[in-house]
N, CA, C and O of each residue as an XYZ file, in Angstrom:
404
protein
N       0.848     -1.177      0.000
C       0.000      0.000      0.000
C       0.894      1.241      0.000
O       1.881      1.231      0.735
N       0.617      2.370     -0.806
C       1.406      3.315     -0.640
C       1.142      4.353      0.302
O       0.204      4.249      1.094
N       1.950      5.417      0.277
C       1.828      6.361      1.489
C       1.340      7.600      1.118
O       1.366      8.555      1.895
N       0.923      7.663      0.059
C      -0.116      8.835     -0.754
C      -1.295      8.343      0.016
O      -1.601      9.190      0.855
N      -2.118      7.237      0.056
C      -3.628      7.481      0.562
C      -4.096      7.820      1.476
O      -5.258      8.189      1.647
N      -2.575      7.683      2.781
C      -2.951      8.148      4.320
C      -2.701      9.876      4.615
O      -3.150     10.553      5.539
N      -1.961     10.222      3.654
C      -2.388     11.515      3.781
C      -3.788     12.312      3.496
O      -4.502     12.083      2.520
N      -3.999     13.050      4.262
C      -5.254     13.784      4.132
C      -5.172     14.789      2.621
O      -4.391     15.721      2.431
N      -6.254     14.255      1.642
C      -6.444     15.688      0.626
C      -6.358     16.754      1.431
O      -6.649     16.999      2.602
N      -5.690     17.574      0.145
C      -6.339     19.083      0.761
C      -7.044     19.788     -0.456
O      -6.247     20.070     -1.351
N      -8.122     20.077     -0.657
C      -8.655     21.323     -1.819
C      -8.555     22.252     -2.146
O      -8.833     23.039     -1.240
N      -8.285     22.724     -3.029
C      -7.465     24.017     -3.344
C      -8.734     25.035     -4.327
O      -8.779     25.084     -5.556
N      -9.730     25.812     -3.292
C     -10.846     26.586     -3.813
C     -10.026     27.062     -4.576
O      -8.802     26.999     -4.456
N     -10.909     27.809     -5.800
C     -10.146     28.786     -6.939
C     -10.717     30.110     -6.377
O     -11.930     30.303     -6.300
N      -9.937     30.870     -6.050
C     -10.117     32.384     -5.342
C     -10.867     33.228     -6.717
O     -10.321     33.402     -7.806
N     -11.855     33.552     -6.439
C     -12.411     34.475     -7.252
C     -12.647     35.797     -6.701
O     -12.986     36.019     -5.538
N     -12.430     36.736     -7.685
C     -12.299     37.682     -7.017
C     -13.726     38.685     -7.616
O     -14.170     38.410     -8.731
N     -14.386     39.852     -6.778
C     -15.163     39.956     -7.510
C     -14.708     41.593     -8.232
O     -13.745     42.309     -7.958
N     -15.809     41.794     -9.217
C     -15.247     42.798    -10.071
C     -15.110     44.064     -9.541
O     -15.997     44.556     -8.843
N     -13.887     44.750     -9.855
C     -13.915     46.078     -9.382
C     -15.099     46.873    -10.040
O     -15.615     46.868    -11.157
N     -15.340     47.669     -8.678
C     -16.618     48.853     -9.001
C     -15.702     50.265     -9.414
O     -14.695     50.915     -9.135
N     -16.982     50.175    -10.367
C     -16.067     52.044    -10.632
C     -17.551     53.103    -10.639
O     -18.650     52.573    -10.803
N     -17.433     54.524    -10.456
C     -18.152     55.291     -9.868
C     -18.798     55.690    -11.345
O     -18.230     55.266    -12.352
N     -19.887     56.437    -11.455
C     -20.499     57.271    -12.337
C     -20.478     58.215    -11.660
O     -20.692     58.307    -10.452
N     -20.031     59.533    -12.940
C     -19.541     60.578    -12.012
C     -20.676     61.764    -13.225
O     -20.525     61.948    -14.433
N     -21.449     62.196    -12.540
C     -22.430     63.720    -12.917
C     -21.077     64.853    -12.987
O     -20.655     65.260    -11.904
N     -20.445     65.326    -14.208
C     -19.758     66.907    -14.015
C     -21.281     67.878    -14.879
O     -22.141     67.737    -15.750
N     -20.802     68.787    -13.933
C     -21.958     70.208    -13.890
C     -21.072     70.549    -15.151
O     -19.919     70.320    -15.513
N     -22.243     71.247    -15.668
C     -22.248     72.588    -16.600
C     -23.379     73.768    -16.368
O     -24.334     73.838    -15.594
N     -22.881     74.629    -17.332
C     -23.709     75.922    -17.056
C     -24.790     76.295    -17.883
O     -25.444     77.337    -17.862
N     -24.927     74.974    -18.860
C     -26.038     75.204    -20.151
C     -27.523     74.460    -19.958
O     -28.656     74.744    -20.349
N     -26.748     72.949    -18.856
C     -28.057     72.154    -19.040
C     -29.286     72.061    -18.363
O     -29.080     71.373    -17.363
N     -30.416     72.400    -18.410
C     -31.408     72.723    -17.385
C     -31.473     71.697    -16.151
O     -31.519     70.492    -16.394
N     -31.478     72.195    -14.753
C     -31.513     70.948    -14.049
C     -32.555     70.165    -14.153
O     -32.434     68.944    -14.064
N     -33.871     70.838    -14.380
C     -34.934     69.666    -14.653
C     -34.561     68.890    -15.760
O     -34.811     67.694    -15.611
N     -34.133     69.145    -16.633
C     -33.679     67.789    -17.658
C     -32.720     67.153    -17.222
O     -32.720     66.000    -17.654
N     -31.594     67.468    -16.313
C     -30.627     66.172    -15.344
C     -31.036     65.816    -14.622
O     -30.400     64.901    -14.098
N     -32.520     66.219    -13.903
C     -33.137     65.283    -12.650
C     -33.975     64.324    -13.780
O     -34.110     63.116    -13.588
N     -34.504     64.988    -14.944
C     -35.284     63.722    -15.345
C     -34.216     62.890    -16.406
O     -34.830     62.356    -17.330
N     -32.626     62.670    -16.441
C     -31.819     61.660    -16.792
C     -32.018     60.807    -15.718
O     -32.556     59.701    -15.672
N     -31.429     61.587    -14.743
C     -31.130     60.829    -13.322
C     -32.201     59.636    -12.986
O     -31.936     58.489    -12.626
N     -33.529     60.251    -13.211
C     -34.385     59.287    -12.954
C     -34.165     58.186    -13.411
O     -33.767     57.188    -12.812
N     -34.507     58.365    -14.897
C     -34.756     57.656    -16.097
C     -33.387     56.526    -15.816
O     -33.440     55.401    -15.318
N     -32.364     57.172    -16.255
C     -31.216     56.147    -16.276
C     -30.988     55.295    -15.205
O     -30.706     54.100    -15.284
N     -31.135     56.025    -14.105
C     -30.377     55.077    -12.570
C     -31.287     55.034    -11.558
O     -31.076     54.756    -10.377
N     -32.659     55.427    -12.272
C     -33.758     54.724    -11.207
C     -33.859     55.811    -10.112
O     -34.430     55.254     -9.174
N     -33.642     56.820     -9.845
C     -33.821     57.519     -8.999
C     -35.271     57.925     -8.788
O     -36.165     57.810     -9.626
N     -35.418     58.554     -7.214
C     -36.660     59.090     -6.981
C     -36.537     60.561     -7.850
O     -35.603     60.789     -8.619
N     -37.399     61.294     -7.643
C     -37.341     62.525     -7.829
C     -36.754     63.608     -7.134
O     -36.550     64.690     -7.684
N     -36.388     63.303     -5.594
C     -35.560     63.928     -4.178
C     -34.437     63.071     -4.763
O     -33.793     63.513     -5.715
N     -34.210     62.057     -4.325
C     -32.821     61.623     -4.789
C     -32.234     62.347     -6.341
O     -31.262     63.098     -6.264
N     -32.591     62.198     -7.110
C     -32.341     63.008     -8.567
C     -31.949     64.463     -7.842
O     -30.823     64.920     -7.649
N     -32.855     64.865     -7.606
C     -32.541     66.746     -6.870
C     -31.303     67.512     -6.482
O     -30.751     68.584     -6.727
N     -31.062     65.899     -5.400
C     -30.101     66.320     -4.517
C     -28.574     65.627     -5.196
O     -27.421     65.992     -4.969
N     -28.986     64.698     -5.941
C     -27.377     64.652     -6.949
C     -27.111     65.812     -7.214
O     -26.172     66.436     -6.719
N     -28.193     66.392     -8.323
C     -28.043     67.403     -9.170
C     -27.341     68.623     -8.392
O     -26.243     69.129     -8.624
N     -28.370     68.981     -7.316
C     -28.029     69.966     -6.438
C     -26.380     69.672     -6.441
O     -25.617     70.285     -7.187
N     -26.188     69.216     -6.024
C     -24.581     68.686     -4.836
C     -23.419     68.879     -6.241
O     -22.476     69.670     -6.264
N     -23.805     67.941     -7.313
C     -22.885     68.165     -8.258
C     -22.913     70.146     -8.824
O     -21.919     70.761     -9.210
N     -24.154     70.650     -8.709
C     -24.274     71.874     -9.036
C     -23.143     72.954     -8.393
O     -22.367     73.735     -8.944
N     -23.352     72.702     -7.265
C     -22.261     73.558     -5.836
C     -20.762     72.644     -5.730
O     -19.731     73.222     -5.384
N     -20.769     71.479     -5.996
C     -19.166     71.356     -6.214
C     -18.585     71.299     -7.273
O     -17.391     71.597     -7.310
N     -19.404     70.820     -8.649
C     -18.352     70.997     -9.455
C     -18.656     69.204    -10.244
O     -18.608     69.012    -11.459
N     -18.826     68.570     -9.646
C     -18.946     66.499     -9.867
C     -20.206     66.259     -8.762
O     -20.660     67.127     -8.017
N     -20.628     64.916     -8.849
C     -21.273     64.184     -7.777
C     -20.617     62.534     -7.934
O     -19.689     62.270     -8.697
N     -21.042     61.909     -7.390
C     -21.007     60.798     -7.813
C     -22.151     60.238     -7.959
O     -22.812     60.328     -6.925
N     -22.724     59.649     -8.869
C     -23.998     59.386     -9.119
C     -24.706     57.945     -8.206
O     -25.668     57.783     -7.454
N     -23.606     57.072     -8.779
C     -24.056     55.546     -8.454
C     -22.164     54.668     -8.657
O     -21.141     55.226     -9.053
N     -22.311     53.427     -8.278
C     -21.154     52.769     -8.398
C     -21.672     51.181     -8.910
O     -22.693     50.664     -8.458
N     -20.944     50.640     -9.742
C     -21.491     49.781    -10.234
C     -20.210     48.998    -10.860
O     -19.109     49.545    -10.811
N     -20.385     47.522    -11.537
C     -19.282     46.867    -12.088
C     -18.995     48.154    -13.218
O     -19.614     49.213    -13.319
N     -17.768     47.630    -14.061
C     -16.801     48.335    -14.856
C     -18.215     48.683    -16.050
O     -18.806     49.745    -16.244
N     -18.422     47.277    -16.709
C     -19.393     47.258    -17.785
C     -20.673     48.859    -18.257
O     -20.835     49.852    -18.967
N     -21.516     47.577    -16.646
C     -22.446     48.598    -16.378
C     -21.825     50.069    -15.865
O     -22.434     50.888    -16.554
N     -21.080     50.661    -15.153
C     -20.953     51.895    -15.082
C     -20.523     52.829    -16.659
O     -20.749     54.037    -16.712
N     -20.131     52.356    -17.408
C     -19.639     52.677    -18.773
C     -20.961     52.952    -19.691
O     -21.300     53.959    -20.312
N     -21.459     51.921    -19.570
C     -22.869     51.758    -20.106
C     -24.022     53.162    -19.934
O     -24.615     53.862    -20.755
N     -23.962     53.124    -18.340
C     -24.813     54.030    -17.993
C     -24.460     55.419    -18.737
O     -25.141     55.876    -19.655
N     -23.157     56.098    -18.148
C     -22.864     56.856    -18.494
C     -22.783     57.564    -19.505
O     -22.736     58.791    -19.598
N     -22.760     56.476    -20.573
C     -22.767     56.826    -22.088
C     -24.307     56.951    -22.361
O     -24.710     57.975    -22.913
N     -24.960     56.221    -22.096
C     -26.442     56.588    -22.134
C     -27.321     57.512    -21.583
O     -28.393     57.734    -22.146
N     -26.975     58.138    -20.452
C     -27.202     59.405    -19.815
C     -26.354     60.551    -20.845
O     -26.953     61.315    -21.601
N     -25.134     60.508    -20.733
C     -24.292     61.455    -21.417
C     -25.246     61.641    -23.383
O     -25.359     62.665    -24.057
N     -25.582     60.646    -23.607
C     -25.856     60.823    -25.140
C     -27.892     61.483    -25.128
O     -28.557     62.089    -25.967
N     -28.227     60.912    -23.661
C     -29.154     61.704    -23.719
C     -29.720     63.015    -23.611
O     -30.846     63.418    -23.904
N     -28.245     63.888    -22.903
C     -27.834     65.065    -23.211
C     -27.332     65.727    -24.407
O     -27.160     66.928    -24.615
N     -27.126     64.692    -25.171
C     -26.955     65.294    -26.791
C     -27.815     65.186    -27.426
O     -28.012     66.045    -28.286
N     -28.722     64.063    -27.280
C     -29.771     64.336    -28.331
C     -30.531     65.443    -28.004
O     -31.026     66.007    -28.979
N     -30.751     65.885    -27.002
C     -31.358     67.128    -26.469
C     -30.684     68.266    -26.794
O     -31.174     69.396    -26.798
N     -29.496     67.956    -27.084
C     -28.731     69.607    -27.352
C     -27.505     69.687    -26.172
O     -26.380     70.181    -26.252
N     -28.012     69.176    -25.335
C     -26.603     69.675    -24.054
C     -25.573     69.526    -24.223
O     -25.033     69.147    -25.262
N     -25.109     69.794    -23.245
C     -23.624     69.152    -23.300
C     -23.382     68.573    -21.645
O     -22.418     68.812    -20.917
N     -24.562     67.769    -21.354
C     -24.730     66.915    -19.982
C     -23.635     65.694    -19.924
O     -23.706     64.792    -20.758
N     -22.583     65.693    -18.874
C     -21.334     64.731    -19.209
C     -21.698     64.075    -18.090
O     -22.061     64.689    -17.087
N     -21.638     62.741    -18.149
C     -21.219     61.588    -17.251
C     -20.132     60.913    -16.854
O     -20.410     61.924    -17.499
N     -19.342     60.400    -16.551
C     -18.270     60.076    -17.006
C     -17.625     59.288    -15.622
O     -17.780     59.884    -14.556
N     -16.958     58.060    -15.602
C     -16.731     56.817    -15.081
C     -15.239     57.124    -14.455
O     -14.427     57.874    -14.997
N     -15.006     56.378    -13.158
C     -13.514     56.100    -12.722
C     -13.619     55.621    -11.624
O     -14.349     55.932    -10.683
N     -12.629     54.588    -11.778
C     -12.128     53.329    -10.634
C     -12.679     53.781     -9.169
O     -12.547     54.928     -8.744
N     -13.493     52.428     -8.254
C     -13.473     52.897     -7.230
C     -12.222     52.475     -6.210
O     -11.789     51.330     -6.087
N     -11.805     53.500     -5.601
C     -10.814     53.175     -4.504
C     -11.043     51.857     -3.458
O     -10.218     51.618     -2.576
């Protein structure tokens, strides 16, 4: 009999890791009406109508917000689809994505 069977296996899980989140980021401008970025906000990321407000607001007085955080994919996704719904309208409403810490 050999001396491989009295040792105990050991299993070796495969470490998965899960996907980095990266942020959707609202930058303000000075052209786009806020009622048409509270009704992106909605539309795109599900917001209430207070929640929408107070992005808007917050990104208004600093300058960015952060909107939402989400895998790589979906945050890219969003953004471009909010951001292009500011163009078909005329704006120049930017969204725009980066790594979360």
């Amino acid at each position: 009999m050999s001396d491989t069977s009295t040792r105990p296996r050991t299993r070796t899980k495969p470490k998965t890791e899960r996907p980095k989140l990266h942020k959707v980021i609202l930058v303000n401008d000075d052209y786009t009406p806020r009622e048409f970025v509270v009704r992106v906000l909605k539309a795109e990321f599900r917001m209430s109508e207070d929640q929408a407000y107070r992005v808007m607001i917050t990104a208004h007085r600093r300058g960015t917000c952060v909107v939402a955080v989400y895998p790589r994919d979906v945050a890219e996704t969003k953004a471009t689809r909010a951001t292009d719904a500011g163009r078909r309208a005329g704006f120049p409403l930017l969204f725009t994505t980066e790594p979360e810490e």
